[in-house]
Backbone as a ProteinNet text record, in pm:
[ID]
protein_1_A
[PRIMARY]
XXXXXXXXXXXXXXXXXXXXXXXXXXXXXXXXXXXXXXXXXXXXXXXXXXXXXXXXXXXXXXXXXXXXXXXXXXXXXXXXXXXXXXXXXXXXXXXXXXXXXXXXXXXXXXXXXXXXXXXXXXXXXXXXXXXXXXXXXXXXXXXXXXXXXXXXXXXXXXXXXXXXXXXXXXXXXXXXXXXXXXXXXXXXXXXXXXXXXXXXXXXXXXXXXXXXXXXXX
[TERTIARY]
2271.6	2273.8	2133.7	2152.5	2002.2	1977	1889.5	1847.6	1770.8	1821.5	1805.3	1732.9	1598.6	1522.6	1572	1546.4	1533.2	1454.4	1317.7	1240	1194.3	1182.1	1191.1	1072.2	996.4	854.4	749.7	683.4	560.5	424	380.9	241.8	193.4	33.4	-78.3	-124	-206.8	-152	-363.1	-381.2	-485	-674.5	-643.4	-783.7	-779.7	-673.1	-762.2	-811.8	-810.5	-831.6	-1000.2	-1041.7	-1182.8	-1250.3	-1175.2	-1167.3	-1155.8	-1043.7	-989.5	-1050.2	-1141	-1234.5	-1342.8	-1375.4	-1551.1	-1438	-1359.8	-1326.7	-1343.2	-1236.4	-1282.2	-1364.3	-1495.7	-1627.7	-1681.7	-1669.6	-1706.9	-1661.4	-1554.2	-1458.1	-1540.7	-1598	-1667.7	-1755.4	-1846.5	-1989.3	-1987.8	-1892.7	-1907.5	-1877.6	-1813.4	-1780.8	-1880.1	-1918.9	-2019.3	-2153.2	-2176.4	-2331	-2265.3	-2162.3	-2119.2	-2156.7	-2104.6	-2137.3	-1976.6	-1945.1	-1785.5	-1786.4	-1905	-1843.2	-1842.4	-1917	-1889.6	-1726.2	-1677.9	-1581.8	-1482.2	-1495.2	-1358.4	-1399.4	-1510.8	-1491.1	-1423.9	-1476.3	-1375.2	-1228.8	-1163.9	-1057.5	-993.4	-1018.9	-997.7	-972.2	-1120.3	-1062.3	-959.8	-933.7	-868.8	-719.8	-705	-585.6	-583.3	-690.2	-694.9	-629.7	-715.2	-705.3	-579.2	-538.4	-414.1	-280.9	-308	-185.8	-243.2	-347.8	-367.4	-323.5	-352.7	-365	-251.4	-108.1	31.3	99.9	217	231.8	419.4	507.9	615.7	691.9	822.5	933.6	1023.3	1033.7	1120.5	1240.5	1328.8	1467.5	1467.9	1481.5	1439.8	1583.6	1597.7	1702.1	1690	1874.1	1809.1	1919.9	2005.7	2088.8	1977.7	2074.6	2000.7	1956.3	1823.8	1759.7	1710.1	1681	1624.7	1487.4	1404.8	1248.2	1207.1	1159	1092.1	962	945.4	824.8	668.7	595	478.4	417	418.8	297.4	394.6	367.1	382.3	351.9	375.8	352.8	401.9	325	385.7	343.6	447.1	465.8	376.9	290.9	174.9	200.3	248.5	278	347.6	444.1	512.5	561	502.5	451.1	466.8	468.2	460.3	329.9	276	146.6	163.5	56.4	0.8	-78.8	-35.6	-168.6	-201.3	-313.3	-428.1	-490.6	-502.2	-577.9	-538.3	-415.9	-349.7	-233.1	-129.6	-9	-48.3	-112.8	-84.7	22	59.9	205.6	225.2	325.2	351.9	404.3	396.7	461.9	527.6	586.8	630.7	567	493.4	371.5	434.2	449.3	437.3	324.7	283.5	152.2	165.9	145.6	181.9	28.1	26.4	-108.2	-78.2	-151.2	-141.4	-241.3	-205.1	-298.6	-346	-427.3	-472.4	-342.5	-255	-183.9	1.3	-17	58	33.7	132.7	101.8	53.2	-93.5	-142.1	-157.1	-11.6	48.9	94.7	89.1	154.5	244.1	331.6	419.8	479.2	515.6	553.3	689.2	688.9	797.4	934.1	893.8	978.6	963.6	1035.9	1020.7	983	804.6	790.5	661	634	490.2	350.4	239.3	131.7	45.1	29.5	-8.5	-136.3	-209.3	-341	-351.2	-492.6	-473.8	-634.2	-707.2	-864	-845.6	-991	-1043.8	-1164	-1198.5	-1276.8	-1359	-1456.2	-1604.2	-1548.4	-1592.6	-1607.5	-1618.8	-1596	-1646	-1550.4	-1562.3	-1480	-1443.5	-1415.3	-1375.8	-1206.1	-1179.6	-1059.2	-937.9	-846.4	-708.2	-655.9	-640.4	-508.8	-570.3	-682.2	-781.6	-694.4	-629.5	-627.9	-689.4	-837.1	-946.3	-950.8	-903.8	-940.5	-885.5	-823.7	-699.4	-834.5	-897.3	-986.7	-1103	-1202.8	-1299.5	-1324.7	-1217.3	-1249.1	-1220	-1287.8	-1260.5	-1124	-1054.8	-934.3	-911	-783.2	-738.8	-629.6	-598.1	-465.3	-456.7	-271.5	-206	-63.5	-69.4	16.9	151.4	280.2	422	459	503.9	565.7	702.9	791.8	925	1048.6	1109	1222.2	1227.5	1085.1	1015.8	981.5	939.3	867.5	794.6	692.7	576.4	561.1	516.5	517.8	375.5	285.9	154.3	152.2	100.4	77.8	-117.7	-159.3	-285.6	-305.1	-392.6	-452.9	-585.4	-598.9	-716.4	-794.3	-903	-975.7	-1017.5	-950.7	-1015.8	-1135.9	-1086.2	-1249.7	-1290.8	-1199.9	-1256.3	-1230.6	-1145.5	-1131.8	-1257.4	-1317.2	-1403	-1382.9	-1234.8	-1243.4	-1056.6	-1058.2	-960.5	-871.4	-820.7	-764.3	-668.1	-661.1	-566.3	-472.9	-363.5	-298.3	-292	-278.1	-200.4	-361.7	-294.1	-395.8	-317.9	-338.5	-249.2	-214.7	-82.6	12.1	128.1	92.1	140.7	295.6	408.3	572.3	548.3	554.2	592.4	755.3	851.2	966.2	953.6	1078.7	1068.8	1047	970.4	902.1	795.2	788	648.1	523.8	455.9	326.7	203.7	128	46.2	-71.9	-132.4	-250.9	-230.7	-369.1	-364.5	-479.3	-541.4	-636.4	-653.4	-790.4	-819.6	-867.1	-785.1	-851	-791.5	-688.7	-652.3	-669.4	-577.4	-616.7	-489.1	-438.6	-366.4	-310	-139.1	-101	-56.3	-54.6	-14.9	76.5	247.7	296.6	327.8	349.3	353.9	453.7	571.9	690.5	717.2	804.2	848.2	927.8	892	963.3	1134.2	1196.9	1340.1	1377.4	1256.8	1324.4	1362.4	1441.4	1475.1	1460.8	1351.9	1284	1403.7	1383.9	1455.6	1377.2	1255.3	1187.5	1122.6	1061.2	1043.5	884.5	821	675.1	705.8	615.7	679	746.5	835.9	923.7	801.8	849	812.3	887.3	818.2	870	786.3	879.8	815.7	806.2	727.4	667	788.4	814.9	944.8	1088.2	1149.8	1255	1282.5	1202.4	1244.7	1290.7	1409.4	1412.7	1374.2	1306.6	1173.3	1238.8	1275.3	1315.1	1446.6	1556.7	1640.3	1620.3	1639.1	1639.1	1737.8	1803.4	1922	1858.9
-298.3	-411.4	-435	-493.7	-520	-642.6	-709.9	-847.7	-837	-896.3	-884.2	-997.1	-1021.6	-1084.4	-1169.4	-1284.2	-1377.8	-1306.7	-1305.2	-1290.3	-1157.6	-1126.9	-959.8	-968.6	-1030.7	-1047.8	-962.6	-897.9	-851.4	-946.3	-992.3	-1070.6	-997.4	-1055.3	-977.8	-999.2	-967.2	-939.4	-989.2	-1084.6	-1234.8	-1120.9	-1005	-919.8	-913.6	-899.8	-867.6	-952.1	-1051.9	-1214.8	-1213.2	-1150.9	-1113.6	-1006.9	-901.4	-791.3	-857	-939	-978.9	-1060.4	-1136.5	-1251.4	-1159.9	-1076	-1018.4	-919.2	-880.4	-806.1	-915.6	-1035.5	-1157.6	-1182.4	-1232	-1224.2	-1177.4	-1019.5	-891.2	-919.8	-955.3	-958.5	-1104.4	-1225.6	-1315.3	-1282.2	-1227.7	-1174.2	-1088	-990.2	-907.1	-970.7	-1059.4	-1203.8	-1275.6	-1344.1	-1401.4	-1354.9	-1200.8	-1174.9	-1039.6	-1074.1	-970.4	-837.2	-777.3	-632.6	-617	-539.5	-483.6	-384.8	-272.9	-226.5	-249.7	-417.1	-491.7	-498.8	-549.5	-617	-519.8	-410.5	-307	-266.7	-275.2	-233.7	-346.5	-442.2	-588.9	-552.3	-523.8	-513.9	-344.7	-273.7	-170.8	-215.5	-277.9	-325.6	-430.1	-547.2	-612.6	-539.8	-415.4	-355.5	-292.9	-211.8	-138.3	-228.9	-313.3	-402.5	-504.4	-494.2	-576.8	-488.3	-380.8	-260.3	-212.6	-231.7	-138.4	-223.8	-416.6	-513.9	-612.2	-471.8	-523.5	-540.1	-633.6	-632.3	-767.8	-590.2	-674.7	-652.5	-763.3	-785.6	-681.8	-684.9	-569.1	-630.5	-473	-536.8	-459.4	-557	-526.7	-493.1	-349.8	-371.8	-445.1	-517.2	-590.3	-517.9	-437.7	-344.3	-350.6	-368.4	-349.2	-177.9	-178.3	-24.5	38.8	-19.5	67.9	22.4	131.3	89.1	127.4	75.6	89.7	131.1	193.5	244.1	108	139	55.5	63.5	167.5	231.1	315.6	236	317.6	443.9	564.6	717.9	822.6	923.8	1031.7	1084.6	1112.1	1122.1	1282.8	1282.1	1387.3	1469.2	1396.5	1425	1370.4	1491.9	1411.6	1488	1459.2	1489.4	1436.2	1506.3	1418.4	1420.8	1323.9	1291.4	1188	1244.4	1181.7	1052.7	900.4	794.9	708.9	750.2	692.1	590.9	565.3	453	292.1	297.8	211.2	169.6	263.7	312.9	330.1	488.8	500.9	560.8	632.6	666.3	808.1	877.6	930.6	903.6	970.5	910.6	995.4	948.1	1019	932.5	1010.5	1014.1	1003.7	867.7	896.6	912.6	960.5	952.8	945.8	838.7	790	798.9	859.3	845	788.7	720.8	628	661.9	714.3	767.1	601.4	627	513.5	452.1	536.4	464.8	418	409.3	361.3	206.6	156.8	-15.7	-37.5	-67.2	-95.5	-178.5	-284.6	-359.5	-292	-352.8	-282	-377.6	-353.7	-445.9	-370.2	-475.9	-458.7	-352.5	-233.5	-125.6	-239.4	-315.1	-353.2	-505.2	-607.4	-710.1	-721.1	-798.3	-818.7	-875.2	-946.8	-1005.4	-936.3	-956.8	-885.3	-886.3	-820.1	-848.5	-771.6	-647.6	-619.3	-575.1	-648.3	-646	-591.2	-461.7	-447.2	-359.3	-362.4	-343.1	-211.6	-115.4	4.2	29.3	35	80.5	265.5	351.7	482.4	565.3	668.8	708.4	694.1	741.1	759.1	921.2	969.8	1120.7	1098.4	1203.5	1223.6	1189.4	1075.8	1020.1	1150.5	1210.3	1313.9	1420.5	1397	1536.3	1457.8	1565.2	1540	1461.5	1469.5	1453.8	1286.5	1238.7	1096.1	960.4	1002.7	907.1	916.2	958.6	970.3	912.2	939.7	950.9	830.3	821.6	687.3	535.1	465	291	278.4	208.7	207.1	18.1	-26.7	-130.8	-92.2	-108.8	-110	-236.6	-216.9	-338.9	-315.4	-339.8	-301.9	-402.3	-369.2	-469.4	-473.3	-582.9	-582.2	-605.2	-532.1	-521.4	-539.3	-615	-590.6	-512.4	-512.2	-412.8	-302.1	-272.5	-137.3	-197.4	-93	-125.6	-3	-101.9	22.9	5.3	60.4	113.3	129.1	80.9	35.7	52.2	210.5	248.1	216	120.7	136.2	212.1	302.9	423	407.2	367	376	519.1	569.6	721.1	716.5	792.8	860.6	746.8	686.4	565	433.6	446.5	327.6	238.1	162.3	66	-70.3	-119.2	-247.4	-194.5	-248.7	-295.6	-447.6	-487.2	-628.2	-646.9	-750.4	-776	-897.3	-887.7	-1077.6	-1142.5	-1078.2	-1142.9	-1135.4	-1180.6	-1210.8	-1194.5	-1136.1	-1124.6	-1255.5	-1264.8	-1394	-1417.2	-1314.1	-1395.5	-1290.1	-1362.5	-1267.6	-1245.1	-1123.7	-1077.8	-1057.7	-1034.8	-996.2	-905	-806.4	-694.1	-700	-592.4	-571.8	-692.8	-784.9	-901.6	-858.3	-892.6	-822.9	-843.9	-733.1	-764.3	-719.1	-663.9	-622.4	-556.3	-484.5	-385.2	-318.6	-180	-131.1	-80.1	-129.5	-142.3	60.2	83.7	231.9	360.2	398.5	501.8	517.9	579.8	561.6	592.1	567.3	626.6	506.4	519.1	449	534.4	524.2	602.8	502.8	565.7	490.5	569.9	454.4	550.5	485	553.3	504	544.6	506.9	557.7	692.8	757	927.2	904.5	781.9	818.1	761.9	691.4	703.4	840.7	835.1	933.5	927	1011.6	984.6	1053.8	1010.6	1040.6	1086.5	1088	1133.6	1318.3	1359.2	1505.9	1499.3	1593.4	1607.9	1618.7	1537.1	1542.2	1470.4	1360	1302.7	1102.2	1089.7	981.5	802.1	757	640.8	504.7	382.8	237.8	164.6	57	-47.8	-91.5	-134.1	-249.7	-215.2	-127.8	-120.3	54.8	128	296.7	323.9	326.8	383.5	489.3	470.4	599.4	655.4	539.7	613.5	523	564.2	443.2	450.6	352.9	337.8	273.3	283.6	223.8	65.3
-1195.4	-1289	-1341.6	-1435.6	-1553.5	-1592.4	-1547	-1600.8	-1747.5	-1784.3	-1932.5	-1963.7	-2037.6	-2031.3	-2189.7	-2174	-2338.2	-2450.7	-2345.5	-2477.6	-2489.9	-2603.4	-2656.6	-2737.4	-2764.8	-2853.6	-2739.1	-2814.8	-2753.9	-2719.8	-2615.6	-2606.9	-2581.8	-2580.5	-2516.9	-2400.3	-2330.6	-2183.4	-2172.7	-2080.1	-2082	-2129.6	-2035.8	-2053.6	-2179.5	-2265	-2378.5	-2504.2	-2428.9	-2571.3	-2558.8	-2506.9	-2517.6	-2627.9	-2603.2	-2703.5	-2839.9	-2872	-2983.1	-3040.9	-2938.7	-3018.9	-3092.4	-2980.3	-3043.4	-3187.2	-3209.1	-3290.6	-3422.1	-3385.8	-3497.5	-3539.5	-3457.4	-3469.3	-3580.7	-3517.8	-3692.9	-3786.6	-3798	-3930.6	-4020.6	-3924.1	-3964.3	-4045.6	-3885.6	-3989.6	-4093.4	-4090.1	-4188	-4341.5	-4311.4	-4434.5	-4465.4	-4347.2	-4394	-4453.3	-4404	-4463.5	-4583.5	-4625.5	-4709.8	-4701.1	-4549	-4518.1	-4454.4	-4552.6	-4575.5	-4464.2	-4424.9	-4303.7	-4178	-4158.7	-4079.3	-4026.7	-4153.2	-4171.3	-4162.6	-4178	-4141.8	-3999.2	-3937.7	-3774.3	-3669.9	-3763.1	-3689.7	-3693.8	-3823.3	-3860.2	-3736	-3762.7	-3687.2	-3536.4	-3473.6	-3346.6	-3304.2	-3429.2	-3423	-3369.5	-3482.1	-3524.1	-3344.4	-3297.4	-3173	-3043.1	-3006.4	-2942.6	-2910.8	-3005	-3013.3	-2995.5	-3050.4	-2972.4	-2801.7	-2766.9	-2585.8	-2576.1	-2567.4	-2455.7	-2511.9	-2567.6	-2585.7	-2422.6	-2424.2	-2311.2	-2335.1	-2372.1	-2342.3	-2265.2	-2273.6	-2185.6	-2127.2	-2019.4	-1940.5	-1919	-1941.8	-1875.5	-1715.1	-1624.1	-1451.3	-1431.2	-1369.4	-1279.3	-1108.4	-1111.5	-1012.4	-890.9	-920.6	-832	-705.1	-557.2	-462.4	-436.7	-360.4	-343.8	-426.8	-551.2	-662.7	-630.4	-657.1	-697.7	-853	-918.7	-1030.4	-1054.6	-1176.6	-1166.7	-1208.1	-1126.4	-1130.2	-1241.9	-1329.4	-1478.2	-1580.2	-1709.7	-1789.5	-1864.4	-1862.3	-1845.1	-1802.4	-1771.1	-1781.6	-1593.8	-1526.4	-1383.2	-1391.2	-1352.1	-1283.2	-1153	-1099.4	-908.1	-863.2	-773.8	-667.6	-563.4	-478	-338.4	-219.8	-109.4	63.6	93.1	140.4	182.2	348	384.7	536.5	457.4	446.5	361.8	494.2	520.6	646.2	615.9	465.2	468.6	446.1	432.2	430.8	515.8	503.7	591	662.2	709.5	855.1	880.5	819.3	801.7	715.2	701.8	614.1	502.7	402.6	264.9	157.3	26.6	-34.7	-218	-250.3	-355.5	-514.2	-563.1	-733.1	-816.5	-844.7	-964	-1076.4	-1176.5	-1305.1	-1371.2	-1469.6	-1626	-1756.3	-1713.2	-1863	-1954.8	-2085.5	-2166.2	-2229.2	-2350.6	-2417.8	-2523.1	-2532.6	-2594.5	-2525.8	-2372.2	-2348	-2335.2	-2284.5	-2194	-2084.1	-2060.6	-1940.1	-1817	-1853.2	-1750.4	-1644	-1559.4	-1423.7	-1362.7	-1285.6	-1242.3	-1098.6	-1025.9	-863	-878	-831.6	-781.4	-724	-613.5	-549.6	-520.7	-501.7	-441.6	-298.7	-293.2	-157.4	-154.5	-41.9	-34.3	-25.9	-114	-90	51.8	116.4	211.2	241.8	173.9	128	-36.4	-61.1	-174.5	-167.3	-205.9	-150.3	-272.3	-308.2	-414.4	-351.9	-462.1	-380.3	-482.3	-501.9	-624.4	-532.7	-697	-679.8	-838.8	-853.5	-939	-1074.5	-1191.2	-1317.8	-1391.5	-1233.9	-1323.9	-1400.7	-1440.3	-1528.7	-1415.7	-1436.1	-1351.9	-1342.7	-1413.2	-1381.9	-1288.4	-1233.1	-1122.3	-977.3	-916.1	-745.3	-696.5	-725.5	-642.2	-713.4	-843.9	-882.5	-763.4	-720.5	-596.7	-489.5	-490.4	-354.6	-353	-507.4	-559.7	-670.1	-751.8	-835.3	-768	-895.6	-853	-848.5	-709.4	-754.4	-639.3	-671.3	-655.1	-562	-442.9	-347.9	-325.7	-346	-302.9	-216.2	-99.1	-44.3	31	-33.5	-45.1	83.7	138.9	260.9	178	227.7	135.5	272.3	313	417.3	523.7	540.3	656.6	674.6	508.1	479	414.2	415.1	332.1	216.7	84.6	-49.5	-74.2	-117.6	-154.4	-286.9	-404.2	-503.9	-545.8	-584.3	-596.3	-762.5	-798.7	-985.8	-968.9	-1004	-1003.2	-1166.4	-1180.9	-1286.7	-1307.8	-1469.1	-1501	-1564.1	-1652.1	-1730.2	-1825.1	-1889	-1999.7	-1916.1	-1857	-1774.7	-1695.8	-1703.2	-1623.1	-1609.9	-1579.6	-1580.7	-1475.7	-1364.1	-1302.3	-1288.8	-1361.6	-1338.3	-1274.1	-1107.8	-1044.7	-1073.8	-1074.2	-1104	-969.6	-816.7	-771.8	-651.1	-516.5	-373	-260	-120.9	21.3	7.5	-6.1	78	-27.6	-183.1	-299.6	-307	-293.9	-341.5	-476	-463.3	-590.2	-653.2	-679.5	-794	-786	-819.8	-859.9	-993.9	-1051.5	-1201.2	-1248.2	-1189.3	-1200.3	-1218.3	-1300.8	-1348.6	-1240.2	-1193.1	-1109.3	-1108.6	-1235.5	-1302.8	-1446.6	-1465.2	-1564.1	-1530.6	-1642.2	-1600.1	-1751.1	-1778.4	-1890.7	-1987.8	-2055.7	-2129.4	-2053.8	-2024.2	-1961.6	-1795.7	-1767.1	-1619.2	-1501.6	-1412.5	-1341.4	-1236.3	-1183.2	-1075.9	-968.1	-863.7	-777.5	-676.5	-698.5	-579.1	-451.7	-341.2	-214.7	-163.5	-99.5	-63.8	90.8	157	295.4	268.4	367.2	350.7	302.4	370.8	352	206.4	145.7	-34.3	-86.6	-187.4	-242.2	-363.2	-444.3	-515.2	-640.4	-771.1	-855.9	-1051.3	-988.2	-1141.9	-1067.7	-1167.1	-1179.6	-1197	-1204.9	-1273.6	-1450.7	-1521.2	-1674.2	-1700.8	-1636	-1681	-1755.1	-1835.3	-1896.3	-1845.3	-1804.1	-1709.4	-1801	-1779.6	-1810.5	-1665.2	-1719.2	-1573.3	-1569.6	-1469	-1460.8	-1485.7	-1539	-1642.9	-1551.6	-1578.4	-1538.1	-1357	-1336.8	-1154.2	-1133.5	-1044.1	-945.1	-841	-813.1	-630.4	-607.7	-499.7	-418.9	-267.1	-222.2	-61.4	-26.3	113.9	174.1	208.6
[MASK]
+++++++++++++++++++++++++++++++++++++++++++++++++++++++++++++++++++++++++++++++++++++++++++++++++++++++++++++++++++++++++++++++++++++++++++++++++++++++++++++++++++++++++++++++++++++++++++++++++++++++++++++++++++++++++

């Protein structure tokens, strides 16, 4: 089943009313001191800015056992992994890339309480490298879900330098509820318990909130 949301309008999503001002700004000055190519770089970013830091309505499925995908993009990896640094556990690996022109909202896989939410300084090589999950800035947030725990990695890539979290340990999330973004391209990585059964491919094209990833009993 599909919860079907009211509103179907696209907003913008809070990081980027910053962008949009300094873009205004230009468009000012370039008015006010009558320098026209002021005034078209305002306009351009206006135009830029306002399509990355789009950010609309999902229809959530709310069928029990589905997980949804965390990032909008194109699925990179998917894999079994030993994750030590969080889990402790073994796992079963989504990796989502978000180019610059997808939606850089992210939203909760599954309904459940945050219960680490840690933040990691590291480098800005290219998201889609193996080695970026290890090596870049990235954001973990990890779901206590009905007594599993889901792992929820935002990995800053190559243009990427700005991680934004929504939520803090203690806060329930919804399934599909927005719980960051990551500003300019960049990568999600989900991590599930071995007995999900994962249901996307390498290549396959997925939305936040709305696309099923995996089911569990």
């Amino acid at each position: 089943m599909v919860e079907s949301t009211n509103k179907k309008w696209t907003k913008i999503a809070a990081p980027g009313y910053s962008f949009l001002a300094a873009s205004g700004l230009l468009i000012f000055l370039g008015w006010l001191l009558s320098w026209g190519w002021l005034g078209v770089v305002g306009l351009a970013g206006l135009a830029f800015f306002g399509y990355f830091f789009r950010d609309p309505e999902r229809d959530i499925p709310r069928e029990p056992g589905v997980v949804v995908a965390p990032a909008d993009g194109k699925v990179i990896l998917v894999d079994e992994v030993q994750e030590d640094r969080y889990l402790q556990a073994p796992a079963r690996r989504v990796a989502i890339f978000m180019n610059v022109f997808d939606v850089h909202v992210n939203r909760a896989p599954v309904a459940g309480t945050v219960v680490v939410a840690q933040h990691r300084d590291g480098c800005f090589k290219a998201a889609w490298r193996e080695d970026a999950c290890t090596l870049n800035e990235q954001m973990a947030l990890v779901l206590e879900a009905k007594g599993r725990q889901v792992l929820v990695v935002q990995i800053a890539g190559l243009l990427a330098r700005r991680i934004v979290s929504y939520v803090q340990p203690g806060r329930h999330l919804d399934k599909g509820e927005r719980l960051g973004m990551i500003c300019f391209g960049s990568r999600v990585d989900l991590y599930l318990p071995p007995e999900a059964e994962l249901l996307v491919k390498v290549g396959d094209r997925v939305k936040a909130g709305s696309s099923i990833v995996a089911r569990w009993e």
